[in-house]
C-alpha positions as CSV (number, residue, x, y, z in Angstrom):
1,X,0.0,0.0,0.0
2,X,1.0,3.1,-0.9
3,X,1.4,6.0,1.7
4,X,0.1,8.7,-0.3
5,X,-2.9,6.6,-1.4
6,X,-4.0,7.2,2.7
7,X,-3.2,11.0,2.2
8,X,-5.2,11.5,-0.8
9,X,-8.0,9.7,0.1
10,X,-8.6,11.5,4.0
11,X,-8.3,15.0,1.8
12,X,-10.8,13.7,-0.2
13,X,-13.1,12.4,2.3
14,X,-12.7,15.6,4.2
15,X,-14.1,17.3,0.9
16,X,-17.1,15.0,0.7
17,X,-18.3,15.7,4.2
18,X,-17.5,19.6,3.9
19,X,-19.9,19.5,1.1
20,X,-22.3,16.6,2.2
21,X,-22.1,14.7,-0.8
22,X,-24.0,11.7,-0.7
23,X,-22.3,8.8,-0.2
24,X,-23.9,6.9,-3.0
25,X,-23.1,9.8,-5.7
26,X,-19.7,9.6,-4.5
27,X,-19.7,5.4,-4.3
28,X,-21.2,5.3,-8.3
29,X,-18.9,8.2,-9.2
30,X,-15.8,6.3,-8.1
31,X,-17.0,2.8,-9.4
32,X,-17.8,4.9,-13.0
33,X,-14.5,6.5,-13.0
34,X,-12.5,3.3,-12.4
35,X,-14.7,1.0,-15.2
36,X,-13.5,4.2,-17.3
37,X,-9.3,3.9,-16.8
38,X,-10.3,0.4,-16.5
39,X,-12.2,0.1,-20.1
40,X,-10.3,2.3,-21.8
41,X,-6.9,1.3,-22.5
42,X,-6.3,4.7,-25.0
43,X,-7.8,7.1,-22.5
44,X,-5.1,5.2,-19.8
45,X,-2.7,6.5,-22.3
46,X,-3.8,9.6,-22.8
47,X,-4.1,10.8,-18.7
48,X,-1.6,8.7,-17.7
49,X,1.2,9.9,-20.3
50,X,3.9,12.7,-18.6
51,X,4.6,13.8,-22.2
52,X,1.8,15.4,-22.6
53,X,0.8,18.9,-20.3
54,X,-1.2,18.6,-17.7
55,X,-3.6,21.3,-18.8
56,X,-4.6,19.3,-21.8
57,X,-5.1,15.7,-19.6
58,X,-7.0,18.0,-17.1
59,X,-9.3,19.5,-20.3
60,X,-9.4,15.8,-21.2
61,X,-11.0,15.0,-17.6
62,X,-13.4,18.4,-18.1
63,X,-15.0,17.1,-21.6
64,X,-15.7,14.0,-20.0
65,X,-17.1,14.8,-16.5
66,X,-20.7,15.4,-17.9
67,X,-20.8,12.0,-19.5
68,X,-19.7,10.5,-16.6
69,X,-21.9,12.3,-14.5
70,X,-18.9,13.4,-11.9
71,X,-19.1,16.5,-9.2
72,X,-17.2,19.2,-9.4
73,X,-15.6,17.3,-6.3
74,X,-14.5,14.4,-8.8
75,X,-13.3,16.6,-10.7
76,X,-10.9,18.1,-8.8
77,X,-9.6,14.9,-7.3
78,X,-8.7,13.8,-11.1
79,X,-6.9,16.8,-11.6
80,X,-5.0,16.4,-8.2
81,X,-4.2,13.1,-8.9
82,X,-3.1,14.2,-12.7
83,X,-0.8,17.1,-11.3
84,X,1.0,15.0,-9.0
85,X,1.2,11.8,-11.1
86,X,-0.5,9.7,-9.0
87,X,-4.0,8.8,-11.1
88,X,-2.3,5.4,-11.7
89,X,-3.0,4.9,-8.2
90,X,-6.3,5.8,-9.0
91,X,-8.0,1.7,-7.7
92,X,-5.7,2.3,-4.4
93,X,-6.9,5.6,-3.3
94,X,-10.4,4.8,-3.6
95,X,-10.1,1.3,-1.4
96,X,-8.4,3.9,1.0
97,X,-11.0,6.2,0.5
98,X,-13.6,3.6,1.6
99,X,-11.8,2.7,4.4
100,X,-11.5,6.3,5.6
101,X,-15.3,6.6,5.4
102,X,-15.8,3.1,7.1
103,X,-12.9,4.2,9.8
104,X,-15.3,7.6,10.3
105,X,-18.3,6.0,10.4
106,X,-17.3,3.7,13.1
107,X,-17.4,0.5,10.9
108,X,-15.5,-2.5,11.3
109,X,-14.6,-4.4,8.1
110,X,-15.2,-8.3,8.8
111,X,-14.2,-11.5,7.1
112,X,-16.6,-14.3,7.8
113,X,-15.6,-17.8,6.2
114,X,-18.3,-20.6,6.3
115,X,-18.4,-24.3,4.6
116,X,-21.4,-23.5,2.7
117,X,-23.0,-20.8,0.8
118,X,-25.3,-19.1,3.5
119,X,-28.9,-17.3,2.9
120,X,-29.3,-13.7,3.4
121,X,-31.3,-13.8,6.8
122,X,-28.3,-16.3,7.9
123,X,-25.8,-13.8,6.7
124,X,-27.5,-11.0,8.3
125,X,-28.2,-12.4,11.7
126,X,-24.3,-13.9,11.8
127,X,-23.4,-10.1,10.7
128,X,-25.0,-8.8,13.6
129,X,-23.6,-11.4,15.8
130,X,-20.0,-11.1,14.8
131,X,-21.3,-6.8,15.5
132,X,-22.0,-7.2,18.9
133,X,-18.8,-9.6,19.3
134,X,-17.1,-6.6,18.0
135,X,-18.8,-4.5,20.1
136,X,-19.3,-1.7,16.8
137,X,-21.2,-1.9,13.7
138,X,-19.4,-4.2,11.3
139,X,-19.5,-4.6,7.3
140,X,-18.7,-8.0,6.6
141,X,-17.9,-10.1,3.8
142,X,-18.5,-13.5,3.0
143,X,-16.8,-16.7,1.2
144,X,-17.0,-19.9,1.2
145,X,-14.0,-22.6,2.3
146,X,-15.3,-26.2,1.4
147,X,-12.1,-27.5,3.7
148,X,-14.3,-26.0,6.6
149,X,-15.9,-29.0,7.6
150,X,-18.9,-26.7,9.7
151,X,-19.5,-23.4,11.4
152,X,-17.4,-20.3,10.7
153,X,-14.5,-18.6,10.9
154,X,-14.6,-14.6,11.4
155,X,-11.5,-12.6,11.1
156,X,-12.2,-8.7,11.7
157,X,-8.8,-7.1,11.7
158,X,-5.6,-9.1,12.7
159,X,-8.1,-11.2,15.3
160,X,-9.1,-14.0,14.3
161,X,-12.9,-16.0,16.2
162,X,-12.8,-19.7,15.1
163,X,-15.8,-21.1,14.9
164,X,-15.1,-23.9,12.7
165,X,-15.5,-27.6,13.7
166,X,-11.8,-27.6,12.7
167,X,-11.1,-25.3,15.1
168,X,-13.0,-26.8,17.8
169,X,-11.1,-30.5,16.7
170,X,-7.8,-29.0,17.0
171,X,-9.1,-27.0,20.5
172,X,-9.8,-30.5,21.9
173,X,-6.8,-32.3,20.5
174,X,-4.6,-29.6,22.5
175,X,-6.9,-29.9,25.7
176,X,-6.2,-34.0,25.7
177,X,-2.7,-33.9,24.4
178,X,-2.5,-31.6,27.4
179,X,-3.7,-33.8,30.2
């Protein structure tokens, strides 16, 4: 991870909340953007080339920000990131970015690991469990592990809740190799 990534997206963040953007404009704004570089391998060339001034890349940015549908706020986080060189970093700034919001919004990200596919309500009601574990709100993602042979296995941060009938085998097997 890159250091300035973390700088670039707090400034930005600050920028959203001074001007109450709406977390989903900014969320589809950032997706659209990235499917953009991401799509386009000529317009990659184009902004991403130090040859050319950054005054034309920036007017480059301007003639498309109505199509895309960016803020002004977009806008100027392009032409940031095109004066300084860093819109290759583009992908990176906006996970930190979502971090930042998740960090401010008192949100834990969580990992939860399970044997099987689970349903929504089961996903929701072990996503509120693993919350109150946590003792704050917690955004969690699932997968699947089919070498799980049961339960689940939550890792939110470095720490790591094993829930896993592994787990609980290899629990046992240290509690009678113990005795």
């Amino acid at each position: 991870m890159a250091l300035f990534a973390a700088r670039y997206a707090r400034a930005f963040a600050d920028v959203v909340e001074s001007e109450k953007i709406p977390q989903g404009d900014v969320n589809r704004q950032l997706n659209d953007v990235s499917a953009t570089l991401g799509e386009s391998r000529e317009l990659r060339e184009v902004l991403l080339n130090p040859a050319m001034p950054v005054e034309t890349r920036i007017r480059v940015i301007d003639a498309l920000a109505p199509k895309l549908g960016i803020s002004r706020a977009m806008r100027n986080l392009l032409a940031v990131l095109l004066r300084h060189e860093r819109l290759s970093s583009f992908d990176e700034i906006v996970r930190q970015y979502h971090a930042e919001m998740d960090r401010r919004q008192g949100l834990a990200k969580a990992e939860v690991v399970s044997a099987r596919r689970l349903d929504e309500g089961e996903r929701a009601a072990l996503e509120q469990q693993v919350s109150s574990l946590a003792r704050t709100q917690v955004r969690a993602t699932f997968r699947e592990d089919r070498d799980l042979l049961g339960g689940v296995l939550v890792r939110i941060g470095s720490t790591v809740y094993d829930g896993s009938v592994r787990g609980r085998l290899e629990r046992l097997k240290e509690e009678l190799i113990s005795r």
